[in-house]
N, C-alpha and C positions, 0 to 999 in steps of 0.2 A: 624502572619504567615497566618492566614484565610483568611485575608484582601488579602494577595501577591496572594494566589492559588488559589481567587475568582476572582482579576483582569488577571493572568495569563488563565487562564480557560477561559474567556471571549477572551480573545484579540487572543487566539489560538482558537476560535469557528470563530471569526468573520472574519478571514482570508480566512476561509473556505465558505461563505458565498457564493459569486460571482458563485464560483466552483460551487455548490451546487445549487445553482436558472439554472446554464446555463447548469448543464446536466440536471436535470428534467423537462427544458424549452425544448431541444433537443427532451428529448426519449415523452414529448407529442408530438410536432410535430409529430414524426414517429408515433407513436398509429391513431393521429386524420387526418392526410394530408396523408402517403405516403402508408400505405398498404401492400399489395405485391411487389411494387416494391423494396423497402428497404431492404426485403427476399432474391429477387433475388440478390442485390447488396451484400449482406454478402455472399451468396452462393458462389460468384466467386471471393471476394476479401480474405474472413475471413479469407484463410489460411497465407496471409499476416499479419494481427494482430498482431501476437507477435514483430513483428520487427518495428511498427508501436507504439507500447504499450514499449518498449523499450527504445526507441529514447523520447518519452515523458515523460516517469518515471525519465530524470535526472534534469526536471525541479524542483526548488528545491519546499519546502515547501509540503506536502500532497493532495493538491488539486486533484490531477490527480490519485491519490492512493483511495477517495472517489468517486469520478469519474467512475473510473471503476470499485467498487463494486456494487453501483447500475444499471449500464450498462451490469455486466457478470447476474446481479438476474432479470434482463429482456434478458436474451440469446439474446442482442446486441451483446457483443464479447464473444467469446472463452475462452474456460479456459485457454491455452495457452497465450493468451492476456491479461488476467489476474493475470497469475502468472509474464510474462514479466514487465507488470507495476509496480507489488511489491516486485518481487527484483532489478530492477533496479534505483527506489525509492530511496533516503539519505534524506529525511526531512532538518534537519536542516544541515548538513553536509557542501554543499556548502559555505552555508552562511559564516559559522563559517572559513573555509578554507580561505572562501575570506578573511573576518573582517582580519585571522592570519597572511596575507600576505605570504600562501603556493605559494611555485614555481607555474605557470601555468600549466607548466609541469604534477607534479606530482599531480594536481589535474586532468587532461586532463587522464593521465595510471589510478589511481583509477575509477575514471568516467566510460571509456572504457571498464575496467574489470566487472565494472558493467553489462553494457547494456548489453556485448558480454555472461553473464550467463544468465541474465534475456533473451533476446532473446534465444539464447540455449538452453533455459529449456522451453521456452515458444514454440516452434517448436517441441520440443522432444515431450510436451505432448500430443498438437496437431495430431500430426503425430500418436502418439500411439491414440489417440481417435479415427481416421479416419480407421485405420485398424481393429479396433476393432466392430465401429460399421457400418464400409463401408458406402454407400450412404443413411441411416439414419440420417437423421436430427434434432437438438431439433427446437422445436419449439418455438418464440418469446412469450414470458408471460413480456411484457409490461403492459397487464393491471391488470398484478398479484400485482402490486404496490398499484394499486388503490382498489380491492377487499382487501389488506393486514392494508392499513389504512385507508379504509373505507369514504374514500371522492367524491365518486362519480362524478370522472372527468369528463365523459361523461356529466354531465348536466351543464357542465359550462367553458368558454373560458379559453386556453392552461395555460394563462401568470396565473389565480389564480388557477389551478390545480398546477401550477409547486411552487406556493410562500407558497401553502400549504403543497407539498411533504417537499419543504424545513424547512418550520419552525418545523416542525415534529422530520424530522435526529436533526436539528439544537439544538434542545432541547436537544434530546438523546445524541450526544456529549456532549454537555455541564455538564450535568449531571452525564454519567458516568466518564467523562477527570477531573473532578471535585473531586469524592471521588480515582480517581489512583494520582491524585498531591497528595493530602491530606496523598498516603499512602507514596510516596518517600518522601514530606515534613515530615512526622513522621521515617520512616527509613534511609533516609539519602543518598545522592548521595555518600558519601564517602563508604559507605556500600557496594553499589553496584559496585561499580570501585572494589576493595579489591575482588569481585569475579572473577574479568575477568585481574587478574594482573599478570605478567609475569609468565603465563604457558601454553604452546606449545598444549595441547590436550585439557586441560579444560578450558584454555583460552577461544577458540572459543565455549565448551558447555555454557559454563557461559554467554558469550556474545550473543548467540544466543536466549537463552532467554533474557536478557535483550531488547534485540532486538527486541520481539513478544510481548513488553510493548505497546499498543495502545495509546503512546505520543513523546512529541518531547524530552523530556528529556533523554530517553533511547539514541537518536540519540547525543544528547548535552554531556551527560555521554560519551560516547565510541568514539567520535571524539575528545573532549578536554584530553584524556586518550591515545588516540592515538599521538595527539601532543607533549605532556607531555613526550612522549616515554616510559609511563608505557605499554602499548599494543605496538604489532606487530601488521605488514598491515592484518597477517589473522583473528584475533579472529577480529581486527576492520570491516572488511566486514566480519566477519560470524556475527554480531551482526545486520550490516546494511543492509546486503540482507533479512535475518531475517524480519525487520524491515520495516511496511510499515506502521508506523504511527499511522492515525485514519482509514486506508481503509480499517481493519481485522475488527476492529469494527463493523466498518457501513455493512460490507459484513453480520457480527451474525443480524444485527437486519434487512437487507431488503431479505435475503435471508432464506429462512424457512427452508431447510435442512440441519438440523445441523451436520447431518453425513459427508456429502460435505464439510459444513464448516472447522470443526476438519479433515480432512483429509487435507485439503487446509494449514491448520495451520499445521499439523506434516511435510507438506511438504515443505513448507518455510523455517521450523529449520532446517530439514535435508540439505537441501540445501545450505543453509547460512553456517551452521558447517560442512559439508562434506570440501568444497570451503574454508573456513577459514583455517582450518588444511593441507588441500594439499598446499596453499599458506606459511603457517608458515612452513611447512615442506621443503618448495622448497627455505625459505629463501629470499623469492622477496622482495622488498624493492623499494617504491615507491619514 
Protein backbone atom coordinates (compact mmCIF):
# COMPACT_ATOMS: atom_id res chain seq x y z
CA UNK A 1 0.00 0.00 0.00
CA UNK A 2 3.08 2.54 0.63
CA UNK A 3 4.41 1.64 -2.64
CA UNK A 4 0.65 2.84 -4.41
CA UNK A 5 0.42 6.26 -2.20
CA UNK A 6 4.25 7.00 -2.87
CA UNK A 7 3.65 6.36 -6.74
CA UNK A 8 0.18 8.08 -6.54
CA UNK A 9 1.53 11.21 -4.58
CA UNK A 10 4.25 11.55 -7.18
CA UNK A 11 2.19 11.35 -10.31
CA UNK A 12 -0.53 13.88 -8.63
CA UNK A 13 2.68 16.29 -7.75
CA UNK A 14 4.04 16.09 -11.21
CA UNK A 15 1.01 17.08 -12.97
CA UNK A 16 1.19 19.96 -11.17
CA UNK A 17 4.59 20.87 -12.20
CA UNK A 18 4.04 22.80 -15.64
CA UNK A 19 1.26 24.78 -13.65
CA UNK A 20 3.66 25.70 -11.00
CA UNK A 21 7.10 26.67 -13.14
CA UNK A 22 4.47 28.99 -15.44
CA UNK A 23 2.93 30.95 -12.78
CA UNK A 24 6.08 31.69 -10.82
CA UNK A 25 7.68 32.25 -14.32
CA UNK A 26 4.66 34.98 -14.94
CA UNK A 27 4.40 36.79 -11.42
CA UNK A 28 8.60 37.16 -11.90
CA UNK A 29 8.14 38.79 -15.08
CA UNK A 30 5.67 41.20 -13.54
CA UNK A 31 8.18 41.85 -10.19
CA UNK A 32 11.36 42.16 -12.62
CA UNK A 33 9.87 43.79 -16.38
CA UNK A 34 6.54 45.59 -15.75
CA UNK A 35 6.29 47.61 -12.63
CA UNK A 36 3.49 50.05 -12.40
CA UNK A 37 2.23 49.52 -15.29
CA UNK A 38 0.80 45.93 -14.41
CA UNK A 39 -0.95 47.97 -11.17
CA UNK A 40 -2.54 49.97 -13.46
CA UNK A 41 -3.74 47.06 -15.56
CA UNK A 42 -5.38 45.29 -12.33
CA UNK A 43 -6.77 48.71 -11.26
CA UNK A 44 -9.16 48.87 -14.29
CA UNK A 45 -9.57 45.31 -15.24
CA UNK A 46 -9.55 43.41 -11.58
CA UNK A 47 -13.08 43.92 -11.06
CA UNK A 48 -13.37 41.50 -13.95
CA UNK A 49 -11.55 38.55 -12.42
CA UNK A 50 -13.91 36.61 -10.92
CA UNK A 51 -15.71 35.81 -14.24
CA UNK A 52 -12.35 35.37 -15.62
CA UNK A 53 -11.19 32.91 -12.70
CA UNK A 54 -14.43 31.22 -13.29
CA UNK A 55 -14.51 30.31 -16.78
CA UNK A 56 -10.74 28.81 -16.02
CA UNK A 57 -11.60 26.78 -12.82
CA UNK A 58 -13.55 24.24 -15.14
CA UNK A 59 -10.45 23.22 -16.52
CA UNK A 60 -10.09 20.05 -15.03
CA UNK A 61 -7.25 18.78 -12.78
CA UNK A 62 -6.02 21.50 -10.05
CA UNK A 63 -3.53 23.48 -11.79
CA UNK A 64 -5.35 26.57 -11.93
CA UNK A 65 -6.59 26.15 -8.19
CA UNK A 66 -2.51 26.34 -7.41
CA UNK A 67 -2.31 28.99 -9.72
CA UNK A 68 -4.27 31.26 -8.10
CA UNK A 69 -3.15 30.81 -4.54
CA UNK A 70 0.12 31.97 -5.30
CA UNK A 71 -1.27 34.72 -7.61
CA UNK A 72 -4.16 36.15 -4.77
CA UNK A 73 -0.65 35.81 -1.85
CA UNK A 74 1.08 38.24 -4.36
CA UNK A 75 -2.31 40.65 -4.51
CA UNK A 76 -2.18 39.75 -8.46
CA UNK A 77 -6.08 38.89 -8.35
CA UNK A 78 -8.83 39.63 -5.98
CA UNK A 79 -10.18 37.64 -3.59
CA UNK A 80 -13.16 37.52 -5.53
CA UNK A 81 -11.01 35.80 -8.11
CA UNK A 82 -9.92 33.76 -5.96
CA UNK A 83 -12.69 32.31 -4.48
CA UNK A 84 -14.19 32.03 -8.31
CA UNK A 85 -11.34 29.83 -9.14
CA UNK A 86 -12.01 27.37 -6.13
CA UNK A 87 -15.38 26.77 -6.38
CA UNK A 88 -15.78 26.58 -9.72
CA UNK A 89 -12.76 24.07 -9.64
CA UNK A 90 -13.93 19.83 -9.93
CA UNK A 91 -10.40 18.34 -10.01
CA UNK A 92 -10.94 15.18 -11.04
CA UNK A 93 -14.70 15.23 -11.80
CA UNK A 94 -14.45 15.92 -15.43
CA UNK A 95 -12.41 13.30 -16.05
CA UNK A 96 -14.14 10.63 -14.45
CA UNK A 97 -17.64 12.00 -16.28
CA UNK A 98 -15.80 11.67 -19.34
CA UNK A 99 -14.03 8.12 -18.77
CA UNK A 100 -18.34 7.15 -17.44
CA UNK A 101 -19.68 8.27 -20.64
CA UNK A 102 -22.11 10.93 -18.83
CA UNK A 103 -24.61 12.63 -21.21
CA UNK A 104 -22.72 15.98 -22.57
CA UNK A 105 -25.60 17.44 -21.44
CA UNK A 106 -25.51 16.86 -17.88
CA UNK A 107 -22.05 17.32 -17.60
CA UNK A 108 -22.45 20.90 -19.57
CA UNK A 109 -25.70 22.04 -16.47
CA UNK A 110 -23.22 20.67 -13.59
CA UNK A 111 -20.32 22.59 -15.06
CA UNK A 112 -22.59 25.70 -15.61
CA UNK A 113 -23.88 25.47 -12.09
CA UNK A 114 -20.54 25.65 -11.11
CA UNK A 115 -18.91 28.67 -12.71
CA UNK A 116 -22.30 30.63 -12.50
CA UNK A 117 -21.66 30.25 -8.07
CA UNK A 118 -18.09 30.57 -8.31
CA UNK A 119 -18.38 33.77 -10.51
CA UNK A 120 -21.39 34.90 -8.17
CA UNK A 121 -19.77 34.67 -5.15
CA UNK A 122 -16.52 35.78 -6.62
CA UNK A 123 -18.41 39.40 -7.70
CA UNK A 124 -20.48 39.49 -4.45
CA UNK A 125 -17.27 39.56 -2.50
CA UNK A 126 -15.51 41.84 -4.66
CA UNK A 127 -18.11 44.25 -4.69
CA UNK A 128 -18.49 43.93 -0.83
CA UNK A 129 -14.60 44.72 -0.55
CA UNK A 130 -14.92 47.68 -2.82
CA UNK A 131 -17.64 49.36 -0.69
CA UNK A 132 -15.99 48.61 2.19
CA UNK A 133 -12.82 49.90 1.56
CA UNK A 134 -13.61 52.41 -1.42
CA UNK A 135 -10.63 53.62 -3.54
CA UNK A 136 -8.00 51.82 -1.15
CA UNK A 137 -6.10 49.62 -2.66
CA UNK A 138 -3.87 46.51 -1.61
CA UNK A 139 -0.79 46.77 -2.70
CA UNK A 140 1.19 43.98 -4.88
CA UNK A 141 3.60 41.84 -2.35
CA UNK A 142 5.07 39.93 -5.22
CA UNK A 143 8.28 40.00 -3.69
CA UNK A 144 6.70 38.79 -0.42
CA UNK A 145 7.33 35.34 -2.03
CA UNK A 146 10.90 35.84 -2.29
CA UNK A 147 11.46 37.62 1.27
CA UNK A 148 8.97 34.29 2.41
CA UNK A 149 11.49 31.66 0.93
CA UNK A 150 14.40 33.42 1.11
CA UNK A 151 15.88 33.00 -2.42
CA UNK A 152 16.87 36.30 -3.28
CA UNK A 153 15.51 36.56 -6.76
CA UNK A 154 16.71 39.77 -7.29
CA UNK A 155 20.20 38.56 -7.73
CA UNK A 156 19.53 36.24 -10.35
CA UNK A 157 17.57 35.66 -13.94
CA UNK A 158 13.51 35.18 -13.78
CA UNK A 159 13.56 31.32 -15.43
CA UNK A 160 15.94 30.16 -11.81
CA UNK A 161 13.95 32.25 -9.49
CA UNK A 162 10.70 30.75 -10.92
CA UNK A 163 12.34 26.66 -10.93
CA UNK A 164 13.27 27.53 -7.45
CA UNK A 165 9.78 28.97 -6.22
CA UNK A 166 8.72 25.79 -7.81
CA UNK A 167 10.66 23.09 -6.42
CA UNK A 168 9.93 24.56 -2.90
CA UNK A 169 5.60 24.36 -3.18
CA UNK A 170 6.62 21.12 -5.22
CA UNK A 171 8.04 19.53 -2.30
CA UNK A 172 5.49 20.82 0.02
CA UNK A 173 2.79 19.03 -1.95
CA UNK A 174 4.47 16.26 -2.23
CA UNK A 175 4.95 15.77 1.25
CA UNK A 176 1.95 16.94 2.88
CA UNK A 177 -0.62 14.89 -0.34
CA UNK A 178 1.63 12.17 1.00
CA UNK A 179 0.75 11.66 4.72
CA UNK A 180 -3.41 12.81 3.71
CA UNK A 181 -3.23 9.56 1.03
CA UNK A 182 -1.58 7.50 3.70
CA UNK A 183 -4.55 8.75 5.98
CA UNK A 184 -7.69 7.75 3.60
CA UNK A 185 -5.29 4.73 2.42
CA UNK A 186 -5.64 3.68 6.28
CA UNK A 187 -9.41 5.04 6.77
CA UNK A 188 -10.78 3.97 3.75
CA UNK A 189 -12.73 5.66 0.92
CA UNK A 190 -15.71 3.30 1.87
CA UNK A 191 -15.78 5.23 5.21
CA UNK A 192 -15.90 8.39 3.80
CA UNK A 193 -18.88 7.76 1.10
CA UNK A 194 -20.96 6.20 4.37
CA UNK A 195 -20.69 9.90 5.41
CA UNK A 196 -22.12 11.73 2.80
CA UNK A 197 -24.93 8.76 1.71
CA UNK A 198 -28.38 9.43 1.20
CA UNK A 199 -29.13 12.38 3.60
CA UNK A 200 -30.75 15.64 2.30
CA UNK A 201 -29.07 18.08 5.15
CA UNK A 202 -26.10 16.14 6.30
CA UNK A 203 -25.44 14.88 2.98
CA UNK A 204 -24.10 18.08 1.83
CA UNK A 205 -22.32 18.90 5.65
CA UNK A 206 -20.48 15.67 5.27
CA UNK A 207 -19.61 16.17 1.68
CA UNK A 208 -18.53 19.44 2.22
CA UNK A 209 -15.86 18.70 4.22
CA UNK A 210 -14.86 15.79 2.38
CA UNK A 211 -14.58 18.22 -0.13
CA UNK A 212 -11.93 20.74 1.87
CA UNK A 213 -9.69 17.46 1.75
CA UNK A 214 -6.59 18.98 -0.07
CA UNK A 215 -6.53 15.87 -2.81
CA UNK A 216 -8.11 14.47 -5.61
CA UNK A 217 -9.56 11.59 -4.02
CA UNK A 218 -12.24 13.63 -2.10
CA UNK A 219 -13.10 14.65 -5.69
CA UNK A 220 -12.99 10.82 -7.01
CA UNK A 221 -15.05 9.78 -3.68
CA UNK A 222 -18.02 12.15 -4.14
CA UNK A 223 -18.24 11.86 -8.20
CA UNK A 224 -17.97 8.05 -8.36
CA UNK A 225 -20.86 8.24 -5.41
CA UNK A 226 -22.57 10.52 -7.14
CA UNK A 227 -22.76 8.01 -10.29
CA UNK A 228 -23.49 5.27 -8.23
CA UNK A 229 -26.64 7.16 -7.29
CA UNK A 230 -25.74 6.93 -3.63
CA UNK A 231 -25.45 10.93 -3.55
CA UNK A 232 -27.80 13.60 -5.07
CA UNK A 233 -26.59 16.50 -7.44
CA UNK A 234 -26.51 18.64 -3.93
CA UNK A 235 -24.39 17.10 -1.33
CA UNK A 236 -22.21 16.13 -4.79
CA UNK A 237 -21.48 19.96 -5.69
CA UNK A 238 -21.54 21.03 -1.83
CA UNK A 239 -18.53 18.67 -1.60
CA UNK A 240 -16.98 19.93 -5.00
CA UNK A 241 -17.45 23.64 -4.73
CA UNK A 242 -15.92 22.90 -1.33
CA UNK A 243 -13.40 21.37 -2.92
CA UNK A 244 -10.45 22.90 -4.58
CA UNK A 245 -7.79 20.40 -4.49
CA UNK A 246 -4.18 21.30 -3.62
CA UNK A 247 -4.96 25.26 -4.19
CA UNK A 248 -6.24 25.49 -0.16
CA UNK A 249 -3.05 23.95 0.50
CA UNK A 250 -0.62 25.92 -1.31
CA UNK A 251 -2.85 29.18 -0.30
CA UNK A 252 -1.72 27.99 4.02
CA UNK A 253 1.88 27.82 3.03
CA UNK A 254 2.58 30.99 0.45
CA UNK A 255 0.29 33.09 2.13
CA UNK A 256 1.11 34.13 5.88
CA UNK A 257 -2.09 35.19 7.22
CA UNK A 258 -3.57 32.46 8.53
CA UNK A 259 -6.71 34.41 9.80
CA UNK A 260 -7.40 35.12 5.96
CA UNK A 261 -6.57 31.69 5.29
CA UNK A 262 -9.39 29.90 7.82
CA UNK A 263 -11.68 32.52 6.99
CA UNK A 264 -11.25 31.76 3.08
CA UNK A 265 -11.71 28.04 4.28
CA UNK A 266 -15.03 28.53 6.46
CA UNK A 267 -16.06 30.30 3.51
CA UNK A 268 -15.74 27.69 0.79
CA UNK A 269 -17.76 25.19 3.16
CA UNK A 270 -20.46 27.48 3.73
CA UNK A 271 -20.72 27.91 0.23
CA UNK A 272 -20.39 24.65 -1.14
CA UNK A 273 -23.23 23.39 1.72
CA UNK A 274 -25.46 26.31 1.74
CA UNK A 275 -25.66 25.44 -2.53
CA UNK A 276 -25.79 21.66 -1.90
CA UNK A 277 -28.81 21.79 0.34
CA UNK A 278 -30.89 24.53 -1.71
CA UNK A 279 -30.08 22.08 -4.74
CA UNK A 280 -31.26 18.76 -2.77
CA UNK A 281 -34.07 20.71 -1.57
CA UNK A 282 -35.14 21.94 -4.96
CA UNK A 283 -34.72 18.34 -6.20
CA UNK A 284 -32.65 19.30 -9.56
CA UNK A 285 -31.46 16.60 -11.14
CA UNK A 286 -28.75 16.83 -13.65
Amino acid sequence: MIQDIILDTLIDGIKLLPFLFITYLAMEYVEHKTGNKTWKIMQKSGKWGPVIGGVLGIVPQCGFSTAASNLYAGRIITPGTLYAVFLSTSDEMLPIFISSQVPLTAIARILTVKVIIGIGMGLLVDFMIRRKRGNCKEKLKIDHLCNHQHCHCQEGNIFKSALSHTLQIFLFIILISFFINLFIGVVGEDKLAALVSGKMFLGPLAAGLIGLIPNCASSVVLTQLYLEGVLGAGSMLAGLLAGSGVGLLVLYKVNDDLKENIKITLFLYTAGVVSGILIEMSGLVF
